[in-house]
Legacy VTK file of the C-alpha trace (Angstrom):
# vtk DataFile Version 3.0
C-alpha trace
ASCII
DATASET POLYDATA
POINTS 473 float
0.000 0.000 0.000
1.222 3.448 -0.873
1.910 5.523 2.396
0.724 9.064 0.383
-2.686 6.883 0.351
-2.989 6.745 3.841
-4.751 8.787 6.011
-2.483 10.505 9.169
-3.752 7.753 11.680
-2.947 5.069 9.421
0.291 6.419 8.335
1.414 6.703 11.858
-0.131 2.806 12.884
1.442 1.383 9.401
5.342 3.556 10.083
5.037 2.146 13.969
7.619 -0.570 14.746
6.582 -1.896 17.711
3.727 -3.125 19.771
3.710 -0.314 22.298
4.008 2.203 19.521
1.304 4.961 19.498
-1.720 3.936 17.037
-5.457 4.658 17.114
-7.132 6.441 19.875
-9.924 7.632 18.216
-12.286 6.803 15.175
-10.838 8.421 12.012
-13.037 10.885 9.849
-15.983 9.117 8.533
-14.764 5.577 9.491
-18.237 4.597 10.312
-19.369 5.353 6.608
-18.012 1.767 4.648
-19.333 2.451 1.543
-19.244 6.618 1.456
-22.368 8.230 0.356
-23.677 5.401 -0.361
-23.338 3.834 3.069
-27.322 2.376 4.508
-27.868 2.345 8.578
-29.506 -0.614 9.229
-27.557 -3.617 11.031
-31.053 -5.712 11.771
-31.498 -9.380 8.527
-32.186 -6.735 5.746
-29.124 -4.811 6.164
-27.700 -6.120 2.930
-30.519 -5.718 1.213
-31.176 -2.285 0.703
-30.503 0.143 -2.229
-27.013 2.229 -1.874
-28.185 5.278 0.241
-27.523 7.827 -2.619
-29.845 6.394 -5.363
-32.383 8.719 -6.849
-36.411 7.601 -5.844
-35.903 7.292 -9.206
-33.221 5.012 -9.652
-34.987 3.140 -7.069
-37.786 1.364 -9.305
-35.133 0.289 -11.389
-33.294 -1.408 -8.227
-36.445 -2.913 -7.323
-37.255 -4.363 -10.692
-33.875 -5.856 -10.869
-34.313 -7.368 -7.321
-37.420 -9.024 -8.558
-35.798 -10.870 -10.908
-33.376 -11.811 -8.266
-35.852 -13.267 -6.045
-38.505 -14.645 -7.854
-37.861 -18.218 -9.038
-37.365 -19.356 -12.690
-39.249 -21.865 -14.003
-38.767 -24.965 -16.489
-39.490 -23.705 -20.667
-41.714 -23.876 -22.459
-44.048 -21.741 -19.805
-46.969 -18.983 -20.259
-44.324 -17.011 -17.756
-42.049 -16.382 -20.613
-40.151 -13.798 -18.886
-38.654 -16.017 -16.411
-38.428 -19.643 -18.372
-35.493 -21.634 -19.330
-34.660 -23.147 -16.039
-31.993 -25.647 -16.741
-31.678 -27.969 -18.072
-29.034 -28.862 -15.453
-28.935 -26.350 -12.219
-28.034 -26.123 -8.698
-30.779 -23.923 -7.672
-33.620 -21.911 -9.210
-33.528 -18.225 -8.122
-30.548 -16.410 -7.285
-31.938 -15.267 -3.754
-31.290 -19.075 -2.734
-27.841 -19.431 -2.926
-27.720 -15.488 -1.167
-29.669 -15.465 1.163
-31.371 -11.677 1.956
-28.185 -11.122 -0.709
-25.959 -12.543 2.162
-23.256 -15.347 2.646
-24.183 -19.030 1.589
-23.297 -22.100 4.043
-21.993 -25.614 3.425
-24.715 -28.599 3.175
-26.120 -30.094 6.622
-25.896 -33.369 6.489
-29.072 -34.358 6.101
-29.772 -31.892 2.897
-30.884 -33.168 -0.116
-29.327 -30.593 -1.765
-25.973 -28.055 -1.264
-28.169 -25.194 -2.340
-25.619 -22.075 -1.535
-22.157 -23.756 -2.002
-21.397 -24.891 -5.351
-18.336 -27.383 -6.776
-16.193 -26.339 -9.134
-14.482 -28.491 -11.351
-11.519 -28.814 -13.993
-8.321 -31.110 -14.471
-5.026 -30.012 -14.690
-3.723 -27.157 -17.095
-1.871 -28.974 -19.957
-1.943 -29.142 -24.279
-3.700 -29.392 -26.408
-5.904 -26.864 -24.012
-4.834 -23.812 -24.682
-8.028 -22.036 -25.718
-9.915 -23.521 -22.811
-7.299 -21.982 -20.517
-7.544 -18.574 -22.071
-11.082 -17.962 -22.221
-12.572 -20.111 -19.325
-9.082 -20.521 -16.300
-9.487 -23.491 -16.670
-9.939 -26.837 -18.565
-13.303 -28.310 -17.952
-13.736 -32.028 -16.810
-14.624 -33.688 -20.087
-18.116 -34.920 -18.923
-19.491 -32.629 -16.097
-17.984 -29.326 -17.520
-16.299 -26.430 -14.701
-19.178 -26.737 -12.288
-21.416 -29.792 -11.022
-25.313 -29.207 -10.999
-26.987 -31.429 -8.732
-30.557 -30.466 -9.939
-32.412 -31.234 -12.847
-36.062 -30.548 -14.931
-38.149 -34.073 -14.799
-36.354 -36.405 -17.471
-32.816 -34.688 -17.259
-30.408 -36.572 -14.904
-28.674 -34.192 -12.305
-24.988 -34.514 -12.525
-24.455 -35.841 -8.948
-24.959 -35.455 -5.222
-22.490 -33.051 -2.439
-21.813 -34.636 0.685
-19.167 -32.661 3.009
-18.019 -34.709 6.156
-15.222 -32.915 8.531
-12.300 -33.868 10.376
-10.955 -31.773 13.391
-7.842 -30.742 14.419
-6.658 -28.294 17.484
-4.865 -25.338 17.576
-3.899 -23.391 21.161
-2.818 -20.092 22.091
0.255 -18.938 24.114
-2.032 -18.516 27.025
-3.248 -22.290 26.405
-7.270 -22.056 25.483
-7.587 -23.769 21.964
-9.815 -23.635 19.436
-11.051 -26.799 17.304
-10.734 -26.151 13.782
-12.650 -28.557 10.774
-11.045 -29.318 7.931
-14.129 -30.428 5.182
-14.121 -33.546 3.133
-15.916 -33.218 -0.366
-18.186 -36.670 -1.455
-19.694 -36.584 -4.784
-21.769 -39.464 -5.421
-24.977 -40.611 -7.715
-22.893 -39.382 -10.496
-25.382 -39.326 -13.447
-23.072 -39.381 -16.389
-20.365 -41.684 -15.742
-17.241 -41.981 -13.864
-15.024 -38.634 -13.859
-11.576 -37.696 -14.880
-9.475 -39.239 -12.401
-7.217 -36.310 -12.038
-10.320 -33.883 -11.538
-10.033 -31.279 -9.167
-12.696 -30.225 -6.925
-13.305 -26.305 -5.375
-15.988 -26.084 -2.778
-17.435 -22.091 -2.939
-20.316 -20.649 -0.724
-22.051 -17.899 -1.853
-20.504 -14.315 -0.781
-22.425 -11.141 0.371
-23.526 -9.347 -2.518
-22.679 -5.851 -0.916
-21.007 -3.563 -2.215
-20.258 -5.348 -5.711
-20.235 -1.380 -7.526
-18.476 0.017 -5.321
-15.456 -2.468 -5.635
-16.121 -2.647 -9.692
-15.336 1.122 -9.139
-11.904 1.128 -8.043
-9.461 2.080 -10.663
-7.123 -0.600 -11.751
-3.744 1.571 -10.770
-5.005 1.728 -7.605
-5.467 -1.909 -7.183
-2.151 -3.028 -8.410
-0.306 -0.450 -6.712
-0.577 -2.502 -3.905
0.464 -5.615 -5.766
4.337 -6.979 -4.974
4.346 -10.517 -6.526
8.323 -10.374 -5.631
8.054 -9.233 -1.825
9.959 -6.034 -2.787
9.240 -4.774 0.371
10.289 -7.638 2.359
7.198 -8.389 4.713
6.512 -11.861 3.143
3.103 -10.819 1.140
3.395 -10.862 -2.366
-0.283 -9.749 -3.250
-0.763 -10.236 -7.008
-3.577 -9.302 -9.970
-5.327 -12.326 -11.493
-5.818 -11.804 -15.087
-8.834 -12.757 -16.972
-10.899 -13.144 -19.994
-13.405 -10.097 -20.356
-16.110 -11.911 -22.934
-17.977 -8.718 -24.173
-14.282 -6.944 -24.743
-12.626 -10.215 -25.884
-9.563 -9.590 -24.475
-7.751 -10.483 -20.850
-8.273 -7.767 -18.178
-7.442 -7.588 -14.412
-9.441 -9.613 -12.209
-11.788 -8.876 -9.383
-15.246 -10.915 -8.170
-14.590 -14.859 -7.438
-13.379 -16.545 -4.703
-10.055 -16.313 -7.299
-10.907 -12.913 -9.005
-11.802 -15.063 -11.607
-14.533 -12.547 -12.814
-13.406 -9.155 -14.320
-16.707 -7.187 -13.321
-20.499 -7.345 -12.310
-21.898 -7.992 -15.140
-20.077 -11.006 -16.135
-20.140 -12.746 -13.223
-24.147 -12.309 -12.937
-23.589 -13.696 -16.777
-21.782 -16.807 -15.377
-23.965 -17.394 -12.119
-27.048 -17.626 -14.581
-25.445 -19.971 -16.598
-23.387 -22.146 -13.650
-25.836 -21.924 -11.490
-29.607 -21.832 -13.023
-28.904 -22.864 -16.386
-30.263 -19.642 -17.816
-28.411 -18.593 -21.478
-27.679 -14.940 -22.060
-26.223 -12.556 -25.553
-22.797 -13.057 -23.810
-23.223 -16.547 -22.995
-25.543 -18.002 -25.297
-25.205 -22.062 -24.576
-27.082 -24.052 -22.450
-24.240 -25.392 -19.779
-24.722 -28.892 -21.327
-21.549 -31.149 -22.250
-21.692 -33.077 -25.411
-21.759 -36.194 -23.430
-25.044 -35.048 -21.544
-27.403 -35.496 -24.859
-30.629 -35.636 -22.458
-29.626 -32.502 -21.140
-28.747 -31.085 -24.609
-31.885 -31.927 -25.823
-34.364 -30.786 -23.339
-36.043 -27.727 -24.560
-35.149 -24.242 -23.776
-36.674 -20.557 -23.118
-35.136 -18.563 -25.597
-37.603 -16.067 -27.221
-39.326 -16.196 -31.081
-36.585 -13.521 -32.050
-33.469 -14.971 -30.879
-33.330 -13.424 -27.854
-32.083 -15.171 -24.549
-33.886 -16.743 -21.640
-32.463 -13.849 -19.462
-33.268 -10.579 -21.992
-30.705 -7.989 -22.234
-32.827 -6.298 -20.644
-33.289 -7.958 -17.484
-29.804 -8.804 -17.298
-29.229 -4.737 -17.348
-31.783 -4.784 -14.502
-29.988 -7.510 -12.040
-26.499 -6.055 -12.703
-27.954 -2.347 -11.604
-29.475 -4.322 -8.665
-25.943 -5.744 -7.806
-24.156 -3.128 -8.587
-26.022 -0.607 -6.008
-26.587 -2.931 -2.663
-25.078 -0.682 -0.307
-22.743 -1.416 2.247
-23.672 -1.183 6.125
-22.413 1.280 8.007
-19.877 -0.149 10.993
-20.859 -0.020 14.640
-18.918 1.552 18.178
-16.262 2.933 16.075
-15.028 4.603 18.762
-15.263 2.593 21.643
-12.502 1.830 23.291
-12.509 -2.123 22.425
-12.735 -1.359 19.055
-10.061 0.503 19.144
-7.550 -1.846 20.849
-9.120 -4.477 18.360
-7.904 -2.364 15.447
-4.300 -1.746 16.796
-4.252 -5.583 17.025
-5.649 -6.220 13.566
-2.852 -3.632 12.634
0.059 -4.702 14.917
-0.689 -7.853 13.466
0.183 -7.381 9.841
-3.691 -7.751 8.293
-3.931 -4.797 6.889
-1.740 -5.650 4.625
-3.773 -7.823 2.763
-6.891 -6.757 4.127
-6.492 -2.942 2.665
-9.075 -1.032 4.670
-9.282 2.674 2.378
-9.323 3.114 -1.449
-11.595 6.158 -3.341
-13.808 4.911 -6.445
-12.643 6.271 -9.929
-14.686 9.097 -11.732
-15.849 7.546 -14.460
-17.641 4.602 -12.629
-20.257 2.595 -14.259
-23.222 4.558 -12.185
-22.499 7.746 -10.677
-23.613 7.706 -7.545
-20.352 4.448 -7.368
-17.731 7.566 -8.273
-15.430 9.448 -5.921
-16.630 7.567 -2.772
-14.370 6.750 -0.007
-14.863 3.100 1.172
-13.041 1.082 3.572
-13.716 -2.274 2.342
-10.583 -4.527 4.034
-9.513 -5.794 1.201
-6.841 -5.169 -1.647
-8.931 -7.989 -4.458
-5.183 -9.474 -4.973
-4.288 -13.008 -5.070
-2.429 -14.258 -1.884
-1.373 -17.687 -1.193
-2.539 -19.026 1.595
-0.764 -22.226 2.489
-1.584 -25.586 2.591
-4.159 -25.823 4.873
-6.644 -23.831 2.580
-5.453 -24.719 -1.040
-7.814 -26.198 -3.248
-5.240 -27.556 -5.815
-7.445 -25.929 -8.551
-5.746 -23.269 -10.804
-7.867 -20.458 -12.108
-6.537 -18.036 -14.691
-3.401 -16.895 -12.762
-4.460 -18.148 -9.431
-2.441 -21.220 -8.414
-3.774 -24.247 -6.384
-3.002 -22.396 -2.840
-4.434 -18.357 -4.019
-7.415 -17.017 -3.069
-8.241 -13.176 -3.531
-8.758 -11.342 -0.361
-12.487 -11.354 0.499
-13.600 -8.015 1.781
-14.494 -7.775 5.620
-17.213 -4.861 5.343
-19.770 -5.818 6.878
-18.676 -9.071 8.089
-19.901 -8.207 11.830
-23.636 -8.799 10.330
-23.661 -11.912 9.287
-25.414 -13.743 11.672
-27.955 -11.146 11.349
-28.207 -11.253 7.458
-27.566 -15.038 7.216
-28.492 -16.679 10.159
-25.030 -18.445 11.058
-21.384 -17.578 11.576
-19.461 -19.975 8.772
-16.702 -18.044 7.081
-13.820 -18.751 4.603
-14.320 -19.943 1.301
-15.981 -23.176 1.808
-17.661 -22.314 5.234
-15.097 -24.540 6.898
-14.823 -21.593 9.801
-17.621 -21.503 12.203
-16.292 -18.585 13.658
-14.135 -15.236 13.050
-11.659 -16.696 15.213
-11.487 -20.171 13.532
-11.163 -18.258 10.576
-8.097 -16.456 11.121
-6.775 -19.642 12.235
-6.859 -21.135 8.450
-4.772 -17.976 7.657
-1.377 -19.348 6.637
1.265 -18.998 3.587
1.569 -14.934 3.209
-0.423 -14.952 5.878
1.508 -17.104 8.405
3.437 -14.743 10.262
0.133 -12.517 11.396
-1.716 -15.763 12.152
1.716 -16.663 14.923
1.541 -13.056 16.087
-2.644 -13.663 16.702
-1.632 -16.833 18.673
0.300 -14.792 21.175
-3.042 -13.188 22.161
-4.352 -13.395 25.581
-8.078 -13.339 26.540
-8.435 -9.477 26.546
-6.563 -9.146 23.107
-8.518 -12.023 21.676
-12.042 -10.291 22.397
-10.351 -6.590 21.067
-9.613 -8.348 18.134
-12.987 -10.147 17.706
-15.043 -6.340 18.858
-13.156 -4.632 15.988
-13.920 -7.479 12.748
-17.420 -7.577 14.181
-17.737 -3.943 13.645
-16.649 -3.711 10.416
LINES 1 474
473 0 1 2 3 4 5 6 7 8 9 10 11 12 13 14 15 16 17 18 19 20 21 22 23 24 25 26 27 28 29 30 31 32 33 34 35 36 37 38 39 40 41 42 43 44 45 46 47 48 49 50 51 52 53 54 55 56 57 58 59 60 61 62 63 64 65 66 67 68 69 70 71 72 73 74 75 76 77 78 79 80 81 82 83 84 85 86 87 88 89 90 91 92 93 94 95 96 97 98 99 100 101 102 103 104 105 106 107 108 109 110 111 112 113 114 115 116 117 118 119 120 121 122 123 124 125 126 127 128 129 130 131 132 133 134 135 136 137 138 139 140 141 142 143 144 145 146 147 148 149 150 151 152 153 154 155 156 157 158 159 160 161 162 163 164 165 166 167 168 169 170 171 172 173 174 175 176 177 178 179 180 181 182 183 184 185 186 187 188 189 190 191 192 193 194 195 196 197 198 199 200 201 202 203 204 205 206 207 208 209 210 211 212 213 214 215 216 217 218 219 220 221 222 223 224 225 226 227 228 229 230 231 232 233 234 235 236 237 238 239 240 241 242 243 244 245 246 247 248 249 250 251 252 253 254 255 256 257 258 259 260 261 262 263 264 265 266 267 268 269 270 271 272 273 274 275 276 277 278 279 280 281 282 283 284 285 286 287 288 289 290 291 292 293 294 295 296 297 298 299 300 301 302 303 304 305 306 307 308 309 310 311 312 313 314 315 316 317 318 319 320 321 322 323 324 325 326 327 328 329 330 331 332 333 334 335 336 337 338 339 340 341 342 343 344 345 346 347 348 349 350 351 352 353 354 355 356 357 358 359 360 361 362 363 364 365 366 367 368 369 370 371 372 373 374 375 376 377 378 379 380 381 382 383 384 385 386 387 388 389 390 391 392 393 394 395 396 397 398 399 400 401 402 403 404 405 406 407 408 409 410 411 412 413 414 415 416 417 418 419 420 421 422 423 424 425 426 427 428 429 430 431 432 433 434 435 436 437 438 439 440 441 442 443 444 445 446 447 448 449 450 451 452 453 454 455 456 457 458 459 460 461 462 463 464 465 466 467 468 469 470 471 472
């Protein structure tokens, strides 16, 4: 992070050498305000839910019209409600709203669930020729049969590709001060495969759902600012080498930086809406006109479709313009106690700690963002959307683009404090593995390694600073 970027009371915690340094005593300017103007005040299960506080009444219908098509389910072609058919053939769910829940974080399966609903499996086999073209446009190269994501839903006389099971074991990690905290490590099953046996070298990527706030605001932030912060070769010496993923942009054919996905595998809003129609409803659009059907599923291939007299799509141009200004303008909570005093020592920890430099908390939203009321905000979002490695302990072995087996881009922590509100449980990290914020920093590792040791020297008092601050965020 550039130091002229800072503001004084970061400069002076990010220039201090030592623990008993002088940091924050107060809450900086504005610090409560996440997503600038456009920050809502509302903390209760709707609080990521609601249009970005600057939006024109206005701009509001459209907002709402594009959140109806988020919630309302799709249903199976051909159907009277031609608006909203084309479900499938293949899909893991058949509204968006399902997989976020009040546009909030997803969960892994219970294990009694028929289906895994909010976390999807991603899928691919290892990067080598003749795959070239898969590689460049896609990340990855599919799994011959089951494609880059399993569906385990199908309309009546499609099979459904297969069935997620995820089973845990546990392991214990303890603190200086000797408490210790169980973490789970998750064990994918797929089974009732419906096409066949796989790929034996397949790789497999458990995702949850993230929050959906925000999504403009981070779409917003120019690209120098993003890889200023970049140092793939640890110029600086601190043992984080953030770096940009690069990938394909479909409607500009060409490779651009990286910045949605559990990888940054998705250059903006739009696209990855365009993708989680496709992946995860089977819905076809102008930019991705195929149903997500491998040659080797010819029930699914066959199974009729929604697309309209005219050519046009099962999700219009037109609605997908309505769901991506829906996206685009959920606004970010605002944070809570800012300036108490637990907060406070939380965010020297979080600080003295090292986080911060991953989890970048300040950048300012370009000019020329896609809406308006998205440009020149100040938002403290917590994260730098660069590719870290994160050790062993969290890889997934699954390239994507430029993210190796062991990446993962840094997930924002606005308004991570809220998700047991929004969502209704506490399971963090990119599979839900974490069942709490604690057992999440605990996976940290890799880059991350030497802030997760200096976390482990925490005593009680530390540990709950700590834990005040990321829940106000």
């Amino acid at each position: 992070m550039s130091l002229l970027r800072l503001s004084p009371l970061l400069l002076i915690a990010a220039l201090a050498g030592c623990d008993d340094a002088p940091r924050f005593t107060e809450a900086e300017p504005g610090e409560a305000l996440s997503g600038g103007e456009t920050t809502v005040k509302r903390g209760d299960r709707n609080a990521f839910s609601l249009p970005a506080a600057n939006l024109s009444h206005e701009r509001r219908l459209d907002f709402a019209v594009g959140n109806s098509f988020f919630r309302n389910p799709w249903v199976i072609a051909p159907s009277t409600t031609t608006a909203r058919d084309g479900l499938g053939p293949l899909f893991n769910t058949n509204a968006c709203i399902n997989c976020h829940i009040r546009d909030g974080r997803g969960h892994p399966p219970e294990p009694d669930a028929s289906n895994a609903v909010s976390m999807l499996v991603r899928l691919s086999i290892p990067d080598q020729p003749p795959y070239v073209e898969e590689i460049k446009r896609l990340g990855v190269v599919p799994e011959p049969v089951y494609g880059t994501q399993l569906q385990d839903m199908a309309i009546p006389g499609v099979r459904p590709e297969g069935k997620v099971r995820v089973e845990y074991t546990t392991h214990t990690v303890s603190f200086a001060d000797g408490h210790s905290v169980e973490l789970r490590q998750p064990q994918l099953q797929i089974t009732q495969l419906g096409y066949g046996p796989m790929h034996p070298d397949t790789r497999f990527s458990a995702r949850i759902a993230p929050p959906m706030i925000g999504l403009g605001l981070l779409e917003a932030i120019a690209e120098k600012d993003i890889l200023a912060n970049a140092d793939p070769h640890d110029r600086n010496g601190d043992g984080i080498r953030g770096r940009p993923n690069r990938v394909w942009d479909q409607a500009q054919q060409k490779t651009v930086l990286g910045r949605f996905g559990w990888k940054a595998g998705q250059p903006n809003v739009n696209q990855q809406n365009v993708h989680a129609f496709a992946g995860d409803m089977g819905l076809t659009t102008t930019l991705q006109p195929v149903d997500d059907c491998t040659a080797a599923q010819t029930d699914c291939r066959a199974a009729p479709n929604g697309d309209g007299e005219n050519g046009e799509k099962e999700v219009s141009d037109n609605i997908l313009r309505l769901v991506t200004f829906y996206t685009r303008n959920l606004g970010v909570p605002a944070r809570r106690n800012v300036g108490d005093a637990q907060v406070l020592a939380g965010k020297n920890l979080f600080f003295q700690a090292g986080c911060q430099g991953c989890h970048t908390p300040q950048f300012t939203t370009a000019r020329d963002a896609a809406e308006p009321e998205l440009a020149g905000q100040v938002i403290r979002p917590y994260s730098d959307l660069l590719l870290h490695d994160m050790g062993p302990g969290l890889a997934d072995n699954r390239s994507e683009f430029a993210a190796g087996g062991q990446d993962w881009r840094t997930p924002p922590l606005w308004g991570i404090g809220l998700t047991q509100n929004v969502s209704g449980h506490t399971q963090f990290l990119h599979d839900g593995r974490a069942r709490s914020l604690l057992e999440a920093v605990l996976w940290h590792g890799g880059e991350a390694e030497k802030a997760r040791q200096h976390v482990l020297t925490f005593d009680a008092e530390q540990r709950a600073a700590l834990l005040a601050f990321l829940n106000s965020l």
